[in-house]
Each structure stands twice: as C-alpha cells, then as structure tokens.
N, C-alpha and C positions, 0 to 999 in steps of 0.2 A: 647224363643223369640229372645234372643241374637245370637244366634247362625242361626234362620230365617232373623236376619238383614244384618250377614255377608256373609251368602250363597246370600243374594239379592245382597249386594254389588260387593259381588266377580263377580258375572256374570254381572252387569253394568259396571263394572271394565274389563272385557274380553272382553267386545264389542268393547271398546277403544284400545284395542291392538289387533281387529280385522278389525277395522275402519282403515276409511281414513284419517288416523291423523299423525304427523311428526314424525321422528325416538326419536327424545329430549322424546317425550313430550310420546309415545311410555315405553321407557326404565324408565321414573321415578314412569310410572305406576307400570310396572312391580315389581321395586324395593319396590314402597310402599307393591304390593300383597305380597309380599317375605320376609317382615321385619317388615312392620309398620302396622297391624291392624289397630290398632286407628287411625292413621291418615287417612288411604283408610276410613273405614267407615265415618270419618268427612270430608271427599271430594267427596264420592258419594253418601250417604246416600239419598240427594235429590237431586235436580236440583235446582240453586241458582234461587230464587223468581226473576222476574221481578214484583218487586212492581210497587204501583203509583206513584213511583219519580225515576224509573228505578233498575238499578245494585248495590249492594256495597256488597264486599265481601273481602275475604284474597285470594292472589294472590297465584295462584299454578295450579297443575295438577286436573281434577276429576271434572265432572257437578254440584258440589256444589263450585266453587271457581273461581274467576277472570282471567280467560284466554282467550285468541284470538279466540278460540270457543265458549265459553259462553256469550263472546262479541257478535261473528258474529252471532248467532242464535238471540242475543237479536236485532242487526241490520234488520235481513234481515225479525223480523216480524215485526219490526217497517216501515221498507220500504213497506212489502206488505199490512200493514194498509194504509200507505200514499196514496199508485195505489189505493186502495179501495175507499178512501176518496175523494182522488182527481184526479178521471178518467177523461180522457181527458186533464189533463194539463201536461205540464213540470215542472216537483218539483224539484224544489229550496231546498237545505240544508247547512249549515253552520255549524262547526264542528272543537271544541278548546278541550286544554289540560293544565291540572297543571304542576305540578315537579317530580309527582312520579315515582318510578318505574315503566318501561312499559305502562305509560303513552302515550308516542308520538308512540310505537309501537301497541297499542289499538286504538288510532284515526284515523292512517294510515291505519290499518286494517277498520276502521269504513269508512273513506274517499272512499275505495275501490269496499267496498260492494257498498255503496249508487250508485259512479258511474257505476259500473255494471249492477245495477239494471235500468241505464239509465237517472239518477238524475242530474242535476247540483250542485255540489261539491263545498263550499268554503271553505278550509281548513286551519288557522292557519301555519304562518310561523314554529313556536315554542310554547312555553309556554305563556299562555294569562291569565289573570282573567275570572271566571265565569262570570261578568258582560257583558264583553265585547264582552261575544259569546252572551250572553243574545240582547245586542243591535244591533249585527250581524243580526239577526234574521231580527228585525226588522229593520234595515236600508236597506240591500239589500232584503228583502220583500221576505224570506223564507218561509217553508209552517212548517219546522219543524230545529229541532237542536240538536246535542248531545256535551256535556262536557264529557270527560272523568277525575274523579275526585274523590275522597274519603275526600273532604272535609278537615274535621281536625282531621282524624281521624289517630289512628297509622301506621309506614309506612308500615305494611305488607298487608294492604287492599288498595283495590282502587274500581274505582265504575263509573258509567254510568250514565248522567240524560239527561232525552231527552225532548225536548222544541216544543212546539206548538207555530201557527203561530203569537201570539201574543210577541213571546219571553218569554213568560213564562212558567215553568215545568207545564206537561200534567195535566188536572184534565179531573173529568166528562165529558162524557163518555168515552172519548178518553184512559184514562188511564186503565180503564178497557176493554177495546177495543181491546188494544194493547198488554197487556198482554196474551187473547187470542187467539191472531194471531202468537207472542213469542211460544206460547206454542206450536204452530202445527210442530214447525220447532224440528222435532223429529232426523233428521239426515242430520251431516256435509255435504254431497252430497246436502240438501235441499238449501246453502248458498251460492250465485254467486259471484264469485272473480274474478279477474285479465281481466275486460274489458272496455272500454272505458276508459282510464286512462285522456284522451284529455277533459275529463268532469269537472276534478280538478283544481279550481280556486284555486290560492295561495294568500293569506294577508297579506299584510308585514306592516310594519311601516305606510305606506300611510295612512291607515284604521285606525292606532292608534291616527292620528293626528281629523281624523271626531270624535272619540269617546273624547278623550280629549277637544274639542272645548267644546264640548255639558255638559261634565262633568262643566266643565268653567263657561259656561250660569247661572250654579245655584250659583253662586255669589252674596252676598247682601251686603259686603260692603270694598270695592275695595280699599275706603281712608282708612281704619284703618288699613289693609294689609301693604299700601302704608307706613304708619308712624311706625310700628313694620314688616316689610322686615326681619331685623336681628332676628328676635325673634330664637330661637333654639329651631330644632325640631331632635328628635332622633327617628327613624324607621328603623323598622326590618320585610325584609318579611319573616322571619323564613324559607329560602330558598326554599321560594316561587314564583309565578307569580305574586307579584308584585313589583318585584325588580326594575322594570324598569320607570313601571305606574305610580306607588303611589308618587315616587322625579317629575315626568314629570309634574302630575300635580299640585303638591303642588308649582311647581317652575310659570305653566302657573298662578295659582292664586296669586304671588306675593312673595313667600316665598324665602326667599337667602340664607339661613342658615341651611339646611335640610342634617344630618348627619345618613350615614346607621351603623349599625351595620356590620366592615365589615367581621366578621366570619360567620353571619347567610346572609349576601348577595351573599351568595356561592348558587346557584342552584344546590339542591342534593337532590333525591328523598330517602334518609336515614336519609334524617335531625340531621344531627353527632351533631349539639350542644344542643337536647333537649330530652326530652322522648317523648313527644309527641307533634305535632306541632299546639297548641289550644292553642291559647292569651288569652282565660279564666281562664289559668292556671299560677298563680306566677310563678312557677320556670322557665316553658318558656320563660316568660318576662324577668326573671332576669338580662340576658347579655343587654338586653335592657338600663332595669331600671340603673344596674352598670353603663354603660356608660354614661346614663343621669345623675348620682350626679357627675360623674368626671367630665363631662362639664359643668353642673349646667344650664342643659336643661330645659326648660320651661315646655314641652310637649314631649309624650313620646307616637308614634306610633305605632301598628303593624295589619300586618295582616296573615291571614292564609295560607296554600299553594296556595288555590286556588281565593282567594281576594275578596272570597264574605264578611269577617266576619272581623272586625275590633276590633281590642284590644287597650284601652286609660287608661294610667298612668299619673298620676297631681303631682306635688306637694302641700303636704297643708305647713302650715306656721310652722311647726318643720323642714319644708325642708324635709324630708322625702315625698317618692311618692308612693302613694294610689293606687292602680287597679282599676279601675272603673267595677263592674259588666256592665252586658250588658242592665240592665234596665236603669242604670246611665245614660251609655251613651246616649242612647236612649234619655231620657227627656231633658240630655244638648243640643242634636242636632236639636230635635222637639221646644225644648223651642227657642233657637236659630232662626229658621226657622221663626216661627208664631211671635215673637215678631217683627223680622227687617219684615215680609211682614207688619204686623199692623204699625208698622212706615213710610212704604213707600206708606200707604197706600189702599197693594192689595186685603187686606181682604174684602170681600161683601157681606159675607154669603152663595158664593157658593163657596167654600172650604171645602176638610175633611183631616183628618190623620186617619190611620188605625194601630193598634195593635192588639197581639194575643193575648186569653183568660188566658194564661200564662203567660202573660207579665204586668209588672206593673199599678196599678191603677192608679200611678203618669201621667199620659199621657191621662185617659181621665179628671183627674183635669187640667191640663192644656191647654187641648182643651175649657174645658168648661168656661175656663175664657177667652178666646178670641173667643168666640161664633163661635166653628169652630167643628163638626161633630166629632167625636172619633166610627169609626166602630172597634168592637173587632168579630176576625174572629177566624177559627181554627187554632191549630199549623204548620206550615210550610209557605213557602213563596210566593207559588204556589196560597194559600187562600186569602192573600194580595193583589195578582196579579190579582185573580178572582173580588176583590171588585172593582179594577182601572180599569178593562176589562169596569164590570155591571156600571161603571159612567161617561166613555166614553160618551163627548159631553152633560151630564147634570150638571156633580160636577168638579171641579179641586183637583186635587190630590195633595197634600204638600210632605208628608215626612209623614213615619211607617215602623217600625219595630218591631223584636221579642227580648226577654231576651237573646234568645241565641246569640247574639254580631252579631245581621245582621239588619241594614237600610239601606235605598231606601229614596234619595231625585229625587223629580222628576220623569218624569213617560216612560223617554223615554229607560229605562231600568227596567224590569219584574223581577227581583231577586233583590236578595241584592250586595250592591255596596259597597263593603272596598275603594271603590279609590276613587271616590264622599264624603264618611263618615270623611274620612283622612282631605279630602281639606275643607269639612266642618265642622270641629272641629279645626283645626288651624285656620280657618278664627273668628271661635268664640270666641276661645282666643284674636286674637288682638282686635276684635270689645269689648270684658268684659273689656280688659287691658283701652284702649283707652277711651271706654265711662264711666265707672265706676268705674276705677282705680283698678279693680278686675282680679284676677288668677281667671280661670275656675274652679278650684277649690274653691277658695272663692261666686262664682257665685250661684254653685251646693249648698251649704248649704242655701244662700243666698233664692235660689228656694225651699227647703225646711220648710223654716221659713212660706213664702208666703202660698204654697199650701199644707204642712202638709210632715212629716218623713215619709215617703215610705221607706221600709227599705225590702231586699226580701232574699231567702235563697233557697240550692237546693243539693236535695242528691241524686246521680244517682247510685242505686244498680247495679252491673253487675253479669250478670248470664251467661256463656260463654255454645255456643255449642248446642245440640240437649234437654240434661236435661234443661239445664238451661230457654231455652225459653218455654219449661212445667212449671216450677216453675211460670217462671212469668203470664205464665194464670193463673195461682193456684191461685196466691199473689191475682189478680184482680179477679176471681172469689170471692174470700173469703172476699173483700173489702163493692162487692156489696151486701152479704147476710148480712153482718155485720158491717156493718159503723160504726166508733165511735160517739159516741152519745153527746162527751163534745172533747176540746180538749184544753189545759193549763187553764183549769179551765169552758172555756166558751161552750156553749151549740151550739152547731151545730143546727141553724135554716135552712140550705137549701143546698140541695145535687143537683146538675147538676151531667146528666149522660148522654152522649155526645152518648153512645152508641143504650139504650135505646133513647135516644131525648127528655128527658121529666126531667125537675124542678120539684123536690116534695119540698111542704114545710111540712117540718117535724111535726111543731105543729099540722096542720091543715092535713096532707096526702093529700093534694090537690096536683093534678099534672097539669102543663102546658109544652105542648109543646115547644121543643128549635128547632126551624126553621132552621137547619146547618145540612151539610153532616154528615151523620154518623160515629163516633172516638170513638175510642176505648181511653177515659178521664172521671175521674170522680173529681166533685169538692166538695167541704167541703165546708160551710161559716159558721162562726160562729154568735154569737150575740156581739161578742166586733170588727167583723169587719177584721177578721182573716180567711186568702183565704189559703185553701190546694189544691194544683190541684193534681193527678197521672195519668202518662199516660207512656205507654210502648213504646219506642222510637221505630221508622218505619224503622232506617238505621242500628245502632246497636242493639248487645245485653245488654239493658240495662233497669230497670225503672226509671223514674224520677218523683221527688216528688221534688214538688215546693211551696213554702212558701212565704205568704204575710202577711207582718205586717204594723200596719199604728200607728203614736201617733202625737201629737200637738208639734213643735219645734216655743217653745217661744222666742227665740233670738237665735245666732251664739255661743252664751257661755254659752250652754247649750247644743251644738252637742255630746261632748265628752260623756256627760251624760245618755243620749237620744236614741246615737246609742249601746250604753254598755246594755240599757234595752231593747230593740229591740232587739240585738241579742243575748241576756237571754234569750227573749221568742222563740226565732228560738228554741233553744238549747230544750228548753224545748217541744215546737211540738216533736222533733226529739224522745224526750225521748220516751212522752206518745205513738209514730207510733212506738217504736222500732227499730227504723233505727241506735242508735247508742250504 
C-alpha cells in the first residue's frame, strides 16, 4: 500500500515538473523526488481541502500545501462561482493580509486573478486586521472577500478565508458551492493572471479612518474614559496587524497612555519573540505581562497576527496578572455592554447576544438577567454571523463571541474584532474603576459571586499529518459507540450529537431533534451540571475537548477556594477521558 502511495505521489509529483509552473518552485520538487520521501508524500499525497472557511495549510511546494498555486486554483473557482452567482453584474471584491510569510505575495496573486477575471479589485495597502477586510466587504458593498491568513497558528502555515457579501465567512450553500467549483480547476493553465491590472483599487489609511470611526460609535461611556485617560495600558500585537489599529483606536476612544511592547511591535511573519503567536497561551504573553509589572500597568492587551482574537491579562490584588481565558473575557465584555445599555436605557427587549455551544454558560446567565435573548449557535464565527444575518431589521444585535478569545461588538463587522474587543475592555476598566472603585479584575469575581463560578478548561490533542487525522476519526468513532456513562463521579444524563442532529436522554433513550447544520461535536452533560464538548478542529490538526464546570461563589473570600475545587474537578474529567 505504501509503496501504491509513493508511486501515486511520484507521478503527481512529475506533472509539476512537467507543468506550467516556475523554475523555483520546479527544482524543489525535484529535490524533494530525490531526497525527501516523507516530505513529497506529505505535500502531494492529496490536494489541500478548500473547506468551508477556505485554505490553511504549511507553506511549501506540492498540491497539499500553501502556495501561489493552491492559492490561485482556490481563487479562480471561487471567482467562477461568483460569474455563476452573480451573472450579469460587476463584482466587487476586497482583499486584506496578515504578517505572515508570503502573505502580501498570496494576496497580490489573489488581487490578480480576481482582476483578470474582470472584477473590481480593492486591495489593502499592507497588512490589515481580519476585521477590517470583514467591514470592507461591507462598506464598499462587495459581493465577496478573501484574507489571506493562518490566524494564530504557527508560523509555517498560512491560509485563505473568503467572505460572502454579507462580510462574513461563506456558509450554506455557498461553501459547498465553492468548493466544488475549486475542485474543477484541475490545471494551472485553468487560472487567469496578469489582466486588467487598472481593476485594482488600493486602500490606504483613508479607509482606516471610516473603520476607526465606527469602531468609536460602540462607546458607552466617554466620561469615565475622560477621568482615567492616564490609565496604563500595555499591548502587544505579537508582530501582527495590529500594530497600528489597536493604539489608533484605543487613543480615538480617549486612552493616553497606551504602551507597545516594543520587540513584538516588529512586523515579522517569524514572530522571533514567541513559539507561537496565540494570546491564549502564557508564555506568548509573557514579554507583555513582564512589561506590564515593570510599569505597574493596569491592563494588559494583545492580540493575534491577524486581529481577529484578543488576549486580556489583569491584575488581581497580589498584583500579580491572571490571563483571562477567552470565556472570561467574553462575559467581562458582554457583561460590560448589557449593563451600560440597561443604564442608558437601550434595552427593550429587542436585543440578543449570541454564543457558541462551547463557549461558557456564564453568558447565557447573564443574558438572562437582563432579559436579553442568548442564541447559542455552532463553533465558528461564520455561525454568529448567520444568526445577525437571520435578525436583520427584527432583533438588535449587542455583542457574542466564542471561548476561543474572539468578540464582535456591534454588527457592522461579520467576524471577530480584536480592535473593537481592545477599546472595549479598556473602556470597561475605567467605567469598573470610576463607578465602583473596582479593577476589572475585582469586577470579574465580583460577576461571579452574582451569577455563579463558571470555571471552563480545554485539552487540544494534536495528531499531525495523513495518520494522525485517521486517529482522530477513530477517537470520534469510538466516542459515539461508547460514551462514558458517569464522569468525576456524576452520571451523564444527555448526550448532543451535532453529527447525527439528535438529543438522547440517556435515562429515557428519547431522542429529539437539534435543529443546527450538521458538526462533526459531541456533548456530554452530566446530572451535577458538568458540560464535556469534543469536536475535531476544521483548520488544524487537532481534537479539542472542552470542559465546563459551574459551583456557588458565596463571597470574593472564598474565590481562591472555590476556583482550586473547580479546577480539581477539570483535572479530574481529564483523568476519567485519559487525556492526561
């Protein structure tokens, strides 16, 4: 069989050095045929998926990997879905970039295609946030959009996501749509390049100042700002796109005192001071956080390369600074939002927020005390965008996000917003400071005493390469014939299986219908009230298993307590799953 893999390879592998493809990119094929097995079979083995959130891959030679071919086939069937779609018009596209490598060289290739294809082209000066291609979309009234971007992921991958006309990543049908019109584009000859160049719009600064405004708009309260200006804020775009944005607008919202990190304010798509560039992770932060006790920073920013995903560190009262998980943040921001519009007010009862089915239950408690709608959708932020699409002109949209450290305040942006999340988390600090004499971090416990310890936990298996994503059907195979039937003691009353579409309750074997697009997620609940989710991640190779625990915090001096028993019991899921 092994030996049927290589011979497939090898001759995938010859076509390229018999194709129409550049002398570079030629000779490292060659070199892998001649040297590297393993690697030619892990770069031709298949054709890299265009999923339903586009490209992400490790950058290199070979139809399984990130290059200006794999690009442009994925471009030119996404353009001939758009002719399909939208016959008879002139299409509009807009089209931004991170830090990474080969980055602004995959967009320029992307800018190319679309204009050749006869499009109108608006292309990013430089490096931008996702968000802002996101509101591109919609402010110049595009029909479609591509970021080129790999997220936060390590720097040898990078990746594609392409945007429907609402600014938000493709779903139903579209996505499936498109992927198989991607797929017809069997040969580099099929991909139109080098015409119309006169079709390419360029964005400069002008356009950063209409997105900044509107960022702005979501302000609630302008005099607390006004009386802590000096507050100190330390932020780090981990030599990312938002090196520029995230000080702009933290400074339009009032702040004076906003300090970068200036090793990681270096734009470099190697990101030299981190292993990996994910604000969910301590050690990235660290240069952050170190600089924040040598200043004796208040608040402590950051966000990912590409600015969709925001990372918050606090100080609690040891003076030591906490990492906030991303369900934290999430309820500081949400909490924050719905209380100032209740004081000003705006609430009516046509207002919702939205979360994903992984993401903390802390957030539909808090909805539900301010009599405000809490939609819990699927993973990703595409699904978020689907709900604010479907309440268009019935519901007002607030603020939702996921655990993975991405919010959206506001709705005139379809993805997640680190640059909005940034300005509103400093504003909520001066407003806790101001009104309540409270650190944001005093606040958050504060919010727990109220609506109960939310405490959440997350172990992401990685299984790398062509075995390893066997394994993980296996893992999931073998979850759904065998479910654990207790888990740290407590009995598994109700399994959601996002795949299947159907609620069993386990006492009874009743099943109901879960009215959501079909995922490949399955949930666990227990009877003390104990959420397991697992679900096989869509961009990497990885599974993740996500843990939700809840208990009663009777006073602030009793947190230390409280969360020590909380994440006992994490420890303990972890046990009984064997994840550690």
């Amino acid at each position: 069989m092994a030996n049927e893999l290589e011979q497939a390879v090898l001759h995938k592998a010859q076509s390229w050095l018999d194709g129409n493809y550049d002398a570079e990119t030629k000779a490292r094929v060659k070199y892998l045929m001649e040297n590297d097995m393993k690697e030619l079979v892990e770069s031709f083995y298949k054709d890299l998926e265009f999923g339903t959130g586009g490209l992400r891959g490790i950058m290199g030679v070979g139809s399984n990997r990130m290059n200006v071919y794999t690009v442009g086939a994925a471009t030119q069937g996404l353009a001939n879905y758009l002719k399909k779609n939208f016959a008879g018009e002139r299409i509009r596209v807009a089209i931004g970039h991170d830090s990474r490598n080969n980055s602004r060289m995959f967009s320029e290739r992307v800018a190319d295609i679309f204009a050749s294809n006869g499009f109108d082209v608006f292309l990013f000066d430089a490096l931008r946030p996702t968000p802002e291609l996101s509101f591109a979309i919609r402010e110049l009234k595009c029909h479609s959009g591509v970021v080129v971007t790999a997220s936060h992921n390590p720097k040898e991958y990078n990746g594609y996501k392409a945007y429907w006309t609402d600014g938000a990543q493709v779903t139903a049908p579209h996505d499936k749509n498109i992927i198989d019109e991607v797929a017809k584009i069997t040969d580099i000859d099929m991909i139109l390049t080098g015409k119309n160049p006169e079709n390419i719009t360029i964005l400069g600064e002008e356009f950063d100042e209409i997105y900044l405004n509107k960022v702005h708009e979501l302000s609630l309260s302008p005099e607390c700002v006004a009386k802590h200006s000096d507050m100190k804020i330390v932020y780090t775009p981990i030599h990312g796109s938002g090196v520029r944005l995230v000080p702009a607008s933290l400074k339009k919202f009032g702040f004076k005192n906003v300090l970068l990190v200036p090793e990681q304010a270096v734009v470099d798509g190697d990101f030299p001071t981190v292993e990996s560039p994910n604000p969910e992770e301590r050690k990235t932060m660290s240069m952050a956080i170190d600089m924040a006790a040598r200043e004796g920073a208040d608040l402590v920013l950051a966000t990912d390369p590409d600015a969709d995903r925001i990372g918050v560190a606090l100080r609690n009262k040891q003076g030591e600074y906490v990492l906030l998980n991303g369900n934290q943040t999430l309820a500081l921001i949400m909490s924050y939002q719905l209380t100032r519009w209740a004081e000003l007010g705006k609430l009516d009862g046509k207002q919702y927020v939205v979360k994903t089915i992984v993401t903390s239950q802390m957030a539909n408690a808090v909805a539900d005390h301010f009599g405000v709608k809490c939609y819990d959708c699927l993973t990703g932020f595409k699904y978020i965008a689907k709900i604010i699409r479907e309440n268009e002109g019935v519901a007002k949209y607030i603020g939702g996000g996921e655990e993975s450290f991405g919010y959206l305040a506001g709705d005139y942006v379809r993805d997640k917003d680190a640059v909005s999340a940034c300005s509103l988390a400093a504003e909520a600090a001066a407003w806790a400071r101001e009104t309540m004499g409270l650190t944001l971090f005093e606040w958050l416990q504060e919010l727990y005493v109220k609506y109960g310890f939310f405490r959440e936990g997350l172990v992401s298996v990685v299984r790398k390469g062509k075995e390893g994503a066997e394994e993980i059907q296996r893992m999931m195979v073998g979850f759904r014939e065998n479910p654990p039937k207790a888990i740290v003691g407590s009995t598994v009353v109700k399994i959601n299986d996002f795949l299947s579409s159907e609620t069993l309750d386990v006492a009874t074997g009743a099943k109901t219908p879960i009215v959501e697009e079909k995922s490949n997620v399955l949930q666990w609940f227990t009877e003390d009230g104990t959420i397991v989710s697992v679900r096989p991640s869509g961009t990497e190779p990885k599974i993740k298993f996500y843990f939700g625990v809840k208990a009663p915090l009777a006073s602030v001096a009793d947190y230390d307590r409280v969360q020590a028993e909380l994440d006992a019991k994490i420890e303990g899921i972890k046990k009984d799953l064997k994840l550690v």
